[in-house]
PyMOL CGO cylinders between C-alpha atoms (Angstrom):
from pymol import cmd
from pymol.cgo import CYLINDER

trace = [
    CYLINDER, 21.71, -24.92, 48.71, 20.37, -27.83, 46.36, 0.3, 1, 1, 1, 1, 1, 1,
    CYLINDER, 20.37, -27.83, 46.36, 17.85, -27.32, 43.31, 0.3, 1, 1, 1, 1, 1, 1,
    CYLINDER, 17.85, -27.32, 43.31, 16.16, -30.42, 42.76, 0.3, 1, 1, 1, 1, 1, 1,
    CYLINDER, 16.16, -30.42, 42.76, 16.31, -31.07, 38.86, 0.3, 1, 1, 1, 1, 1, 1,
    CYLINDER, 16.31, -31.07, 38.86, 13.06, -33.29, 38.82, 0.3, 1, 1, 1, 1, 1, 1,
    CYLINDER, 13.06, -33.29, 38.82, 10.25, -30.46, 37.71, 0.3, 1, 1, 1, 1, 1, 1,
    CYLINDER, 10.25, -30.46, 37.71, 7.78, -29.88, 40.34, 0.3, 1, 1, 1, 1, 1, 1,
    CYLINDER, 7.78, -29.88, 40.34, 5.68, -28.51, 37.25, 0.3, 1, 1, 1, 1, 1, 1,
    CYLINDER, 5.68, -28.51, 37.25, 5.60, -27.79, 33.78, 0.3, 1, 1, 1, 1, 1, 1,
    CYLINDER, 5.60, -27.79, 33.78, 4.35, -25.26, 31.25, 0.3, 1, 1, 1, 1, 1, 1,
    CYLINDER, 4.35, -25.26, 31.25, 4.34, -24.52, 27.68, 0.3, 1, 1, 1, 1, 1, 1,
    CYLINDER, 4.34, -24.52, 27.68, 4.68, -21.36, 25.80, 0.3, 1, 1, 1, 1, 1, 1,
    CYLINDER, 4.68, -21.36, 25.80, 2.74, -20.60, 22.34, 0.3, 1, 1, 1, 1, 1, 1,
    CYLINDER, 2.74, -20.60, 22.34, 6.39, -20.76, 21.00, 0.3, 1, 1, 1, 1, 1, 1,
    CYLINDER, 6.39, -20.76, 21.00, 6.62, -24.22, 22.30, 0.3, 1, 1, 1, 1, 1, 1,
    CYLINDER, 6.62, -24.22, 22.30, 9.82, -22.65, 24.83, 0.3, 1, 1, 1, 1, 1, 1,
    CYLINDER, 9.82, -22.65, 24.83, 9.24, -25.13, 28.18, 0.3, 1, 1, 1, 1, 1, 1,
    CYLINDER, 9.24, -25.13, 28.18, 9.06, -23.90, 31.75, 0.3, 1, 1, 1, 1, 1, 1,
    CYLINDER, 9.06, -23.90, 31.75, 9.84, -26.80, 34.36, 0.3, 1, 1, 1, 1, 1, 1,
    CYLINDER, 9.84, -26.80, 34.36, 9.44, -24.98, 37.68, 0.3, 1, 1, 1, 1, 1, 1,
    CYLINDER, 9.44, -24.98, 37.68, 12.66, -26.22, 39.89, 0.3, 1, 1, 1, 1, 1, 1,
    CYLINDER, 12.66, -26.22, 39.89, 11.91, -24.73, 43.54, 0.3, 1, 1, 1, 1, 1, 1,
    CYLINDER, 11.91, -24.73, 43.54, 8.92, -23.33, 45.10, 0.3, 1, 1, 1, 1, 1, 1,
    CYLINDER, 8.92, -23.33, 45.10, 9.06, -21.40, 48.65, 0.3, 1, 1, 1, 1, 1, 1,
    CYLINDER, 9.06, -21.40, 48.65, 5.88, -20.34, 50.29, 0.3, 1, 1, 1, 1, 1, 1,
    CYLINDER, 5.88, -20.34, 50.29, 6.93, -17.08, 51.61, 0.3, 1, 1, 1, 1, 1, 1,
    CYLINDER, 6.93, -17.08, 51.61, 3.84, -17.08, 54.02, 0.3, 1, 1, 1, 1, 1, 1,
    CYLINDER, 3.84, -17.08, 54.02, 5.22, -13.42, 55.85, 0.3, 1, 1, 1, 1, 1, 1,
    CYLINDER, 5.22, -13.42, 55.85, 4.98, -11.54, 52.75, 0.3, 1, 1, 1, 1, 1, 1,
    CYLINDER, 4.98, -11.54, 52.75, 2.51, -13.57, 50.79, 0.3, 1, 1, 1, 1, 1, 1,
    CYLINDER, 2.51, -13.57, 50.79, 4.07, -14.88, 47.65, 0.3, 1, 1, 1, 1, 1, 1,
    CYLINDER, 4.07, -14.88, 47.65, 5.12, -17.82, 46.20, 0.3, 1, 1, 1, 1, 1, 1,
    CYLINDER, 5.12, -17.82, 46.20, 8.64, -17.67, 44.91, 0.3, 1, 1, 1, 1, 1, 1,
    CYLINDER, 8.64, -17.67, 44.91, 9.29, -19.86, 42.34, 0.3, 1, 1, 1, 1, 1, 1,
    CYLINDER, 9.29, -19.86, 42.34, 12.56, -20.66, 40.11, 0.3, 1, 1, 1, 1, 1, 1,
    CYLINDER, 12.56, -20.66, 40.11, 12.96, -22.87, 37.15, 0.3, 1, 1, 1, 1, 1, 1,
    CYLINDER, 12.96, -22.87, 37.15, 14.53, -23.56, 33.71, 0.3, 1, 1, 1, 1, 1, 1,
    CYLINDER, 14.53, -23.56, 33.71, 13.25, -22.01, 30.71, 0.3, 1, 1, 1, 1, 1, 1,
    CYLINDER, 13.25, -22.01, 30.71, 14.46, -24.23, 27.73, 0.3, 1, 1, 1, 1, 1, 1,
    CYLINDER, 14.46, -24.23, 27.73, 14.20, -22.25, 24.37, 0.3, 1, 1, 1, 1, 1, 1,
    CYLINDER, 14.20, -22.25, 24.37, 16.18, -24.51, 21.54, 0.3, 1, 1, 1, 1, 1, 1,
    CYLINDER, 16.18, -24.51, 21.54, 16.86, -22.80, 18.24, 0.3, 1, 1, 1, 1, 1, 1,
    CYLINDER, 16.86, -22.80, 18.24, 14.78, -19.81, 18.96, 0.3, 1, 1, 1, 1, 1, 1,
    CYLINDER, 14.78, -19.81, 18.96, 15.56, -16.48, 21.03, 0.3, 1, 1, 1, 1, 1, 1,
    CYLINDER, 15.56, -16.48, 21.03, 14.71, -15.87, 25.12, 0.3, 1, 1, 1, 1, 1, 1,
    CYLINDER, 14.71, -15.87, 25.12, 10.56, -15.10, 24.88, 0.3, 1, 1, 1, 1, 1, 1,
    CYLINDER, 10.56, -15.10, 24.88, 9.44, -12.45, 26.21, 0.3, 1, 1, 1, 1, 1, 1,
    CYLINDER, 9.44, -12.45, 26.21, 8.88, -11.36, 29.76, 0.3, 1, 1, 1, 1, 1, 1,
    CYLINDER, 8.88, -11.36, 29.76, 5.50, -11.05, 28.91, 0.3, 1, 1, 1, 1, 1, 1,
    CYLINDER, 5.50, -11.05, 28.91, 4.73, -14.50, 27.33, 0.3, 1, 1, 1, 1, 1, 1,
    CYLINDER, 4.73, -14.50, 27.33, 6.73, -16.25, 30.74, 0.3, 1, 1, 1, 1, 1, 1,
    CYLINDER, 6.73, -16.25, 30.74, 4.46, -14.02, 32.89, 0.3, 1, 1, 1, 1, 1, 1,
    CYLINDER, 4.46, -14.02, 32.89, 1.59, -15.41, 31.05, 0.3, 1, 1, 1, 1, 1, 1,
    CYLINDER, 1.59, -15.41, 31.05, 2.57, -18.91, 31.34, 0.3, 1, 1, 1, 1, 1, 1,
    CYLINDER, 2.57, -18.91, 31.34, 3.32, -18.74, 34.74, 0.3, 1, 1, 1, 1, 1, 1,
    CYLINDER, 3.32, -18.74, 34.74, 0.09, -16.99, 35.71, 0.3, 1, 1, 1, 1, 1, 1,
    CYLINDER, 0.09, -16.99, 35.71, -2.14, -19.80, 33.65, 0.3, 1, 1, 1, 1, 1, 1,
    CYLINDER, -2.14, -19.80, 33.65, 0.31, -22.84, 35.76, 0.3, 1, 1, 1, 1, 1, 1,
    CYLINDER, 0.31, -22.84, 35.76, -0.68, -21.44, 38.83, 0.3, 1, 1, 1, 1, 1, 1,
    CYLINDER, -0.68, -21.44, 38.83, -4.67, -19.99, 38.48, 0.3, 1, 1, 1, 1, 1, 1,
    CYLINDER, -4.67, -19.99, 38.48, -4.26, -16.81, 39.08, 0.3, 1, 1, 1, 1, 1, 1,
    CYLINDER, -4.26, -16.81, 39.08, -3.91, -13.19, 37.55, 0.3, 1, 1, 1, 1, 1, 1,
    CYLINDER, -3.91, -13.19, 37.55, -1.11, -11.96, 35.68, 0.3, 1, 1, 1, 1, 1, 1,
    CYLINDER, -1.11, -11.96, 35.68, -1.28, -8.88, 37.52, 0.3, 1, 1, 1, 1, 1, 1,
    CYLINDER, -1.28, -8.88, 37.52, -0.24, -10.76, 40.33, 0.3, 1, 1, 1, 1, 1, 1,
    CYLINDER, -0.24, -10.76, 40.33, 2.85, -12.38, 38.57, 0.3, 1, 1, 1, 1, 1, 1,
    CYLINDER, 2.85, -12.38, 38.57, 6.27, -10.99, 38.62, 0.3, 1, 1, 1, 1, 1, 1,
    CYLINDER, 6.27, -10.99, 38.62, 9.63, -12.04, 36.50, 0.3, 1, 1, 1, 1, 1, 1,
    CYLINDER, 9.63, -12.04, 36.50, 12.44, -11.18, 39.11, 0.3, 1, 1, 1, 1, 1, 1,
    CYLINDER, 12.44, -11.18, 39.11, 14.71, -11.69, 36.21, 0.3, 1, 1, 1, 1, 1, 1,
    CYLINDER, 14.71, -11.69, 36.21, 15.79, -14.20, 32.69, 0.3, 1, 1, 1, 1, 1, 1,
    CYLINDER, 15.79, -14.20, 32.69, 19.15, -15.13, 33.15, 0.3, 1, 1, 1, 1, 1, 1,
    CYLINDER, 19.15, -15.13, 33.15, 20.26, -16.76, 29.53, 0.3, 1, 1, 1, 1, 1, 1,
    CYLINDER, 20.26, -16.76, 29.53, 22.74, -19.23, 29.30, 0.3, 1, 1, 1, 1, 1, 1,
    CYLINDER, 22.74, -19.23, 29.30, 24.77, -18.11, 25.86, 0.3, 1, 1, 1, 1, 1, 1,
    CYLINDER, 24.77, -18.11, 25.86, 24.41, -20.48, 23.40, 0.3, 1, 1, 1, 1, 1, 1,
    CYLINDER, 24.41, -20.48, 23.40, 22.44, -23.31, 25.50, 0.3, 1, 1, 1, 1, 1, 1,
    CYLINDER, 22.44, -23.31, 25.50, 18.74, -22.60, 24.32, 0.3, 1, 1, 1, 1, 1, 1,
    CYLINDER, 18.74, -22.60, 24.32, 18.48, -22.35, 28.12, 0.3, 1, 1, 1, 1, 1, 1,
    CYLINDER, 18.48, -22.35, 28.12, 17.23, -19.45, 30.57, 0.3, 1, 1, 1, 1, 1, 1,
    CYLINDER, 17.23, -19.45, 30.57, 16.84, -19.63, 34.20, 0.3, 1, 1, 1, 1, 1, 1,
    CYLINDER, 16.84, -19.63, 34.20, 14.00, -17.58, 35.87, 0.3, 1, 1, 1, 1, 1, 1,
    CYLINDER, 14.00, -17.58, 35.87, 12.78, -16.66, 39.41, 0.3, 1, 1, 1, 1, 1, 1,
    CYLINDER, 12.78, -16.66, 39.41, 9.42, -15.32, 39.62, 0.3, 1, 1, 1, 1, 1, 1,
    CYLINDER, 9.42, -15.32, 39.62, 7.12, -14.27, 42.54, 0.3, 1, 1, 1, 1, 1, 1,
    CYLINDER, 7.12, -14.27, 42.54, 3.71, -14.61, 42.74, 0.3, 1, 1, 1, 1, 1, 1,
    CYLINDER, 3.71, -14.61, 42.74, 1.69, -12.75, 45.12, 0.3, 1, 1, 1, 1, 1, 1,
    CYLINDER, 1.69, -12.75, 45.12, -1.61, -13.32, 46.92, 0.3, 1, 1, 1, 1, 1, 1,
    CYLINDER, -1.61, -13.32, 46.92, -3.04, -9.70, 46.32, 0.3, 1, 1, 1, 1, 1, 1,
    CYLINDER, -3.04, -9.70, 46.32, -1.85, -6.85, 44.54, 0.3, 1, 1, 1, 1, 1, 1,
    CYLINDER, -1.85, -6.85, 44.54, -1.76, -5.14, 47.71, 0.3, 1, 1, 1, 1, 1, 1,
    CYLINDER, -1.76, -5.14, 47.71, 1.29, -6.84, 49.35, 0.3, 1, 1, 1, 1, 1, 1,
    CYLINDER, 1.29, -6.84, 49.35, 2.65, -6.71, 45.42, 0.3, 1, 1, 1, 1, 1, 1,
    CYLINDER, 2.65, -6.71, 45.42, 3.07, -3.30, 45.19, 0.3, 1, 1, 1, 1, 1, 1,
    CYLINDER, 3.07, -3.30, 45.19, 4.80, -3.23, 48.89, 0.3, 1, 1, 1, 1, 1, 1,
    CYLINDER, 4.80, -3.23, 48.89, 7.38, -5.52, 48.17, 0.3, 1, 1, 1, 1, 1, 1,
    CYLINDER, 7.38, -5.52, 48.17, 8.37, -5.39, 44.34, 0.3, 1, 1, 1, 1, 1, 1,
    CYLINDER, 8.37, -5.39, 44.34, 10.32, -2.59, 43.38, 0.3, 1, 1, 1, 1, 1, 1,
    CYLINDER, 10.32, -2.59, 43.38, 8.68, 0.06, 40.81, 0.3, 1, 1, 1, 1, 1, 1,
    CYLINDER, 8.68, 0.06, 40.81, 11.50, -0.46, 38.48, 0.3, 1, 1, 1, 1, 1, 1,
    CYLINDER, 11.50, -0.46, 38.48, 10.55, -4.07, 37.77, 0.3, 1, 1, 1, 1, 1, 1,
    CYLINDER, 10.55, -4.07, 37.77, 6.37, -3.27, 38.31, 0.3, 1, 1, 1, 1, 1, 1,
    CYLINDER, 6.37, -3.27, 38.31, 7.36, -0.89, 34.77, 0.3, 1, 1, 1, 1, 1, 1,
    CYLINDER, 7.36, -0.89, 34.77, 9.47, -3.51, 33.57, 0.3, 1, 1, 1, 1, 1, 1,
    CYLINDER, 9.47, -3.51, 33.57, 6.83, -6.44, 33.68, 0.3, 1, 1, 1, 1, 1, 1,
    CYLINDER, 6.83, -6.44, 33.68, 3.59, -3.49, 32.16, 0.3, 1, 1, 1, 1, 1, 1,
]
cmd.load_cgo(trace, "trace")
């Protein structure tokens, strides 16, 4: 499978670390948007789940309730991360589909 490498959108973190949003999949059966992207971070450490969550939540209007980081993958030494998230549609089908393990995680 592909990634296209021209970002579909782009956010900024208060650090000034850059989302560009690679892939987006409208899972319409489970009602989420899955989205995966690069996280550029030069000179500075990963951010924090929290602060992507954020960003990602403000980039697509909704709640960050309704935001989830699947995971941060870093790339050693690259000022690089990649991330899939998954945004849901209500907190409802949330809580059905995401594990409780990463529902702690992302508190």
């Amino acid at each position: 499978m592909s990634v296209n490498l021209t970002p579909l959108k782009t956010a900024t973190l208060e650090d000034g670390s850059v989302i560009n949003v690679l892939r987006e999949r409208d899972n319409k059966v489970v009602g989420r948007l899955e989205v995966e992207g690069i996280l550029t971070h030069m000179n500075k450490g990963t951010p924090s789940r929290k602060a992507i969550k954020s960003a990602m939540a403000k980039l697509y209007n909704k709640s960050e309730e309704l935001v989830v980081i699947k995971y941060i993958r870093s790339e050693y030494g690259m000022g690089r991360s990649k991330i899939k998230a998954h945004i849901y549609n209500d907190i409802q089908r949330l809580k059905l589909f995401e594990p409780e393990y990463l529902l702690k995680r992302d508190a």
